[in-house]
N, C-alpha and C positions, 0 to 999 in steps of 0.2 A: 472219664470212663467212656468207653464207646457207645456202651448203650444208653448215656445222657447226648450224642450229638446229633444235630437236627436231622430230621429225615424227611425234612421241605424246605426251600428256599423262599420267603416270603417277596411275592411282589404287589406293587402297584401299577392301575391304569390312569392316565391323563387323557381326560375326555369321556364324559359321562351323557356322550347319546348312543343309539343304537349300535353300535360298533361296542363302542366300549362299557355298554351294557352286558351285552351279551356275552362280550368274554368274560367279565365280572362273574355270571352264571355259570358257564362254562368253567371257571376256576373251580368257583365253590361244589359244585356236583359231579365232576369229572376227575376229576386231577389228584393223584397220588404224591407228586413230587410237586407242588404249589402251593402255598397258603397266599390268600388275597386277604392282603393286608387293608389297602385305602384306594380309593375311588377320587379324583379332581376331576370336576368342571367348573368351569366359568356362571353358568347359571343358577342359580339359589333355586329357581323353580323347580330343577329339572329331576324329570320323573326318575333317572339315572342316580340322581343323588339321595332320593327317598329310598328306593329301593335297596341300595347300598346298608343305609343304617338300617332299615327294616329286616337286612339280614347279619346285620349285627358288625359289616365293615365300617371301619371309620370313612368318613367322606369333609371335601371341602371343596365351596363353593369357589373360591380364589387360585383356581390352577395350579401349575405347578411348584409358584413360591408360595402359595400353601400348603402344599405337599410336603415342601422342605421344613416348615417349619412344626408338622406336627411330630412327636416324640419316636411314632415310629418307624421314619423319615430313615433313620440309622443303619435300622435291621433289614434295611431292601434290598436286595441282591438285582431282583429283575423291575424294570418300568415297561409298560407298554404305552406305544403315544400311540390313539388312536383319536389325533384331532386334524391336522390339517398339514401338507407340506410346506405352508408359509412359517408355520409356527415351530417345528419341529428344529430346526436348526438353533436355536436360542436353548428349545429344550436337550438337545443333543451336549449340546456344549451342560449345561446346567449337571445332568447328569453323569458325562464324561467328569469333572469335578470332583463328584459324590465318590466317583469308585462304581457306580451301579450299570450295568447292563443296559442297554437299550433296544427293545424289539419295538421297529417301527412301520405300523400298518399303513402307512401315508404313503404319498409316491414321491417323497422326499432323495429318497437315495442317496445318501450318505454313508452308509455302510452296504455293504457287500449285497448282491442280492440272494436270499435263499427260497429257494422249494425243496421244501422236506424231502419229499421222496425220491429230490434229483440231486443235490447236495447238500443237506441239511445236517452233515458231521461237518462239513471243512469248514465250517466257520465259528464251530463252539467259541475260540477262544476271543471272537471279536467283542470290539467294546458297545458295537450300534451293526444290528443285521437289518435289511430290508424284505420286506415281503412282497415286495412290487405291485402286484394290483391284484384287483382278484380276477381279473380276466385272466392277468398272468398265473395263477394259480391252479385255474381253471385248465389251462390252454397249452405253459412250459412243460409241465411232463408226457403231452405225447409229443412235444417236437424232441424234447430230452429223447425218448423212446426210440424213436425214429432213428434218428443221430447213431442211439446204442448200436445199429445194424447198419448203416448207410452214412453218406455224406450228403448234409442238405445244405442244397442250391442257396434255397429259399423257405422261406418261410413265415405263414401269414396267418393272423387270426382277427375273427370276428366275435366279438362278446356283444350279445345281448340279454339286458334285462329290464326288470318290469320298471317304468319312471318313478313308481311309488316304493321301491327299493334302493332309488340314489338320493338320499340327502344333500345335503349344502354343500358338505364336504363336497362329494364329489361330484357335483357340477362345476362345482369352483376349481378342480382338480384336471377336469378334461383332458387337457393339450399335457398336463403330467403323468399323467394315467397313458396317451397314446404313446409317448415318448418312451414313456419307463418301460412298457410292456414289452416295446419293438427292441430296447437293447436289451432287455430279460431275455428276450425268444433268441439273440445271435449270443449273449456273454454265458446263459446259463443253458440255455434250449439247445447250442453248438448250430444255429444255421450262419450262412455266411451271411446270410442280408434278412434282416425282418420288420417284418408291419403288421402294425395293429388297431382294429377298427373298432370302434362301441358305440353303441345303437341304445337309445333307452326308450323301450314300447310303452304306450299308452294304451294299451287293451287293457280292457276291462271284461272279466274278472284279469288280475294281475295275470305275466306270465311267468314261469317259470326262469330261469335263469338259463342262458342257449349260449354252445360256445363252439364255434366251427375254426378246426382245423387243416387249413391246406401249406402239404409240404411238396416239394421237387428234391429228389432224392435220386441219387446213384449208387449204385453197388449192393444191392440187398435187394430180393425177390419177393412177391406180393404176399406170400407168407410168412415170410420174418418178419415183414414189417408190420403188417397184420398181430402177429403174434406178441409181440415187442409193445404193441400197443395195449392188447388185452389186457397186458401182463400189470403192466402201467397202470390203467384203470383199478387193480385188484390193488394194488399198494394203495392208490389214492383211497379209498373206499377204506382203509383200515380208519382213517382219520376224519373223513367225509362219507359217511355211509350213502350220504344223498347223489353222490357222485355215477355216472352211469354213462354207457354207451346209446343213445338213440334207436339205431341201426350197426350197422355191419359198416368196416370200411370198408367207402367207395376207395377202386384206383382206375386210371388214366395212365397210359404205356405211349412215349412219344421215343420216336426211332429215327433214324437214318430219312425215313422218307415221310415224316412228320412232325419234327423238330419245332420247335417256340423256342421264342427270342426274348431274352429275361435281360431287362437295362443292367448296364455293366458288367454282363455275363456273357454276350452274346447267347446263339444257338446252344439249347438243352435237348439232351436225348436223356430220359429215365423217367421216373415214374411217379407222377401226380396223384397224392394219397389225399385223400377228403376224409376227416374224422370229425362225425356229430356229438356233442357231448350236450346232456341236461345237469343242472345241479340243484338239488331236492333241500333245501333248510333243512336243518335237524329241528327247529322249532321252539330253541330252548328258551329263546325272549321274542324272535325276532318270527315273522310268520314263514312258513314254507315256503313259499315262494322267493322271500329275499336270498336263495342258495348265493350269490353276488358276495353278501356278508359274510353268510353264514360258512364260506370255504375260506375266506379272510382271518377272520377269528380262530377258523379251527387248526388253521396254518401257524397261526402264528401261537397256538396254545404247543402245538404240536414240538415248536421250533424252541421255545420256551423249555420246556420239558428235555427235550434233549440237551440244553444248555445247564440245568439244573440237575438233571444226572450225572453230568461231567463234571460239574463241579463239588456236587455230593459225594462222587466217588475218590476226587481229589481231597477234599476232605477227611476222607474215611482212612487214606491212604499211611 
């Protein structure tokens, strides 16, 4: 009967520190079309795994071939890896196996890369999506934006955030996170050439989560592209409320008798958009100021969720 078939898709996270805490939380208190089933880490200690059973998820301290081997291992349709790009490949393949779905917050890259608000349908039917980094998260939908009205040259971002927001993971991740970001911003973002920078501040008190974008652009005028961006921001903000403009974009107009010389481009003539962006936590485990994480998690809850619709409606069908 139809009104006995499920109306959530039950999944699992691998990795039970702040990342994969927080989506845990984020599952349990937000989420319509999710049930969070079980929690893996590696650490018996970890605060990640207490919490879990404390909210009544099953949890196991032996990763993800303990995952596999508890009863509800079955009934998983979605996993989230939110441990490491080293490790993710073993888990990829493992899961690939099961039949189960893979949303991977790592800078692994093995599947496809998504942002929600920039392609987050074309990839429903994949078996492993990426979420690229959360700079890239931060930073892909105003170049995406941009793109929508213009052709970009180029395209560059700077992520910064506070050092007591980067855990292990992603120190150990660096040179993955630069890498993955810079082909997010030309495969997903549509600039022909990108780069990507990240800075982790030591101020104290923490700082907020800062992500500056500069594009080189032709064919669209400082108010579309302005506009295009606004626009941008308001989609993001349905899933990131913390999510916001700084200021006002700046632009820079280079012409005929002011042209830059961009490697492998030669001389540009159009128009240098600078977009400030801050990213506010939502708070739900992780503190305000981590916005870094907390636009990670929410992406990939976001990206989830549209996966598990498609497949619920397939269901239903």
């Amino acid at each position: 009967m139809a009104g006995e078939r499920k109306s959530k898709l039950k999944v699992a996270i691998i990795g039970s520190g702040n990342i994969g805490t927080d989506l845990m939380i984020k599952v349990l208190q937000t989420s319509s079309v999710l049930e969070m089933s079980a929690l893996a880490g590696i650490d018996p200690r970890s605060e990640g795994l207490e919490r879990a059973r404390r909210m009544g998820v099953a949890a196991t301290s032996e990763g993800l071939e303990g995952l596999t081997r508890m009863p509800v291992f079955s009934d998983i349709d979605i996993v989230f890896d939110a441990t490491s790009a080293a490790t993710h490949k073993a888990h990829s393949d493992t899961c690939a196996e099961a039949g189960k779905v893979m949303v991977d917050l790592t800078p692994a890259a093995i599947g496809p890369y998504v942002i929600p608000e920039v392609n987050g349908d074309a990839h429903l039917d994949a078996a492993n999506v990426n979420m690229v980094t959360c700079g890239g998260q931060a930073t892909i939908p105003i170049v995406a934006a941009v793109r929508s009205v213009a052709k970009i040259h180029y395209g560059e971002i700077v992520s910064s955030i506070s050092s007591r927001s980067a855990g292990p993971g992603t120190r150990a991740n660096i040179d993955e996170f630069t890498q993955t970001t810079a082909r997010g911003i030309e495969e997903v973002g549509g600039a022909a050439r990108g780069k990507a920078i990240i800075i982790l501040n030591p101020a104290e008190p923490p700082v907020m989560m800062r992500g500056t974008v500069y594009t080189l652009s032709e064919g669209a005028s400082e108010q579309e592209i302005g506009d295009a961006i606004e626009e941008m921001v308001a989609r993001v903000r349905t899933y990131v409320p913390g999510y916001r403009l700084k200021q006002k974009v700046q632009f820079e107009r280079f012409g005929a008798n002011n042209p830059i010389t961009l490697p492998g481009v030669g001389e540009f003539c159009g128009i240098k958009a600078s977009t400030f962006l801050e990213v506010e936590g939502a708070a739900h485990y992780l503190p305000a100021y981590a916005g870094n994480l907390d636009i990670m998690t929410s992406a990939a809850l976001r990206t989830a969720e549209k996966i598990a619709a498609r497949k619920l409606a397939q269901r239903m069908a």
